[in-house]
C-alpha positions in Angstrom: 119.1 72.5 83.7 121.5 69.7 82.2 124.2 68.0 83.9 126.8 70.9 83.7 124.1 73.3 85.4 126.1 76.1 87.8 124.2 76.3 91.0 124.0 79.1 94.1 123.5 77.2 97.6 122.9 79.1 100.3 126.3 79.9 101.8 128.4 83.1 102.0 132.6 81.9 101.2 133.8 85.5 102.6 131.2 85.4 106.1 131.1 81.7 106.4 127.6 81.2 107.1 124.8 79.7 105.9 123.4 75.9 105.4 124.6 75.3 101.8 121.2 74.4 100.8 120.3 74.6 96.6 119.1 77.7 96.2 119.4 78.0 92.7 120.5 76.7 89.0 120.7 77.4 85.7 121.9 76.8 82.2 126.0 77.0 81.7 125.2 79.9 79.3 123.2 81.9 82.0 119.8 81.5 79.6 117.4 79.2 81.9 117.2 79.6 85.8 115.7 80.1 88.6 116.9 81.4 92.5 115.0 81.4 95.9 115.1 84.5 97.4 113.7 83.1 100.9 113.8 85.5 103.6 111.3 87.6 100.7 109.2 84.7 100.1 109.6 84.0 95.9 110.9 82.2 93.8 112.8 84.1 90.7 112.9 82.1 87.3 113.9 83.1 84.0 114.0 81.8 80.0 116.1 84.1 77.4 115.9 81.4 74.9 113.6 83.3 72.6 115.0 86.5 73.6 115.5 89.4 76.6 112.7 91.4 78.2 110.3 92.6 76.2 111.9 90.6 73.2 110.3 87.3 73.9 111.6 85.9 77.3 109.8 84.5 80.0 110.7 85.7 83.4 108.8 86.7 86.9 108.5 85.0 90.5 105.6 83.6 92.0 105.3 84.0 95.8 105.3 81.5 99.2 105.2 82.5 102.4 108.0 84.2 103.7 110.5 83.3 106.8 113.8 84.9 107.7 114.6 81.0 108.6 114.2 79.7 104.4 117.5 79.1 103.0 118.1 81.5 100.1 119.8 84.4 98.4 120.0 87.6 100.7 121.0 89.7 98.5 122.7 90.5 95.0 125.9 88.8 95.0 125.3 87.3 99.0 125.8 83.7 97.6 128.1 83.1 94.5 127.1 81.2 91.3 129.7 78.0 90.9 130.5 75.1 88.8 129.9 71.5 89.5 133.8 71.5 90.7 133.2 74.1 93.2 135.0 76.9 91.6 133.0 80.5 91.9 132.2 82.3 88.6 132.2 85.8 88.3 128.6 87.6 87.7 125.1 87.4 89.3 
């Protein structure tokens, strides 16, 4: 994802909980990425670099077995997107 990659680790700011485990990454400009979703069981991943849905990007989840104990994302917005300094950025 490049050395400027934003990340999602597996921590809530406003609850204070979780381990803070990578759970995710992708490109600065949101294009390429990919986010456990644990307690589900997949992994989501994505590519917009030759387009959206249906207009040439790559995108899906492929499947491991699931436990309520695998760090990752809980829900939408559960575990914010931040910067290499920390600093949460607004969006999913």
């Amino acid at each position: 994802m490049g050395p400027d990659s934003i990340k999602m680790y597996d921590w809530n700011p406003k609850l204070n909980e979780g381990t803070g485990t990578l759970i995710g990454e992708q490109t600065p400009d949101r294009i390429r990425g990919w986010r456990i979703d644990g307690s589900d069981g997949h992994v989501n991943f994505w590519d917009w670099s030759n387009g959206k849905k249906g207009k040439g990007g790559v995108y899906g989840h492929d499947w491991f077995p699931a436990d309520p104990n695998t760090p990752g994302s809980r829900y939408i917005g559960w575990a914010p997107w931040q910067d290499n300094n920390g600093n949460i950025l607004e969006g999913n």
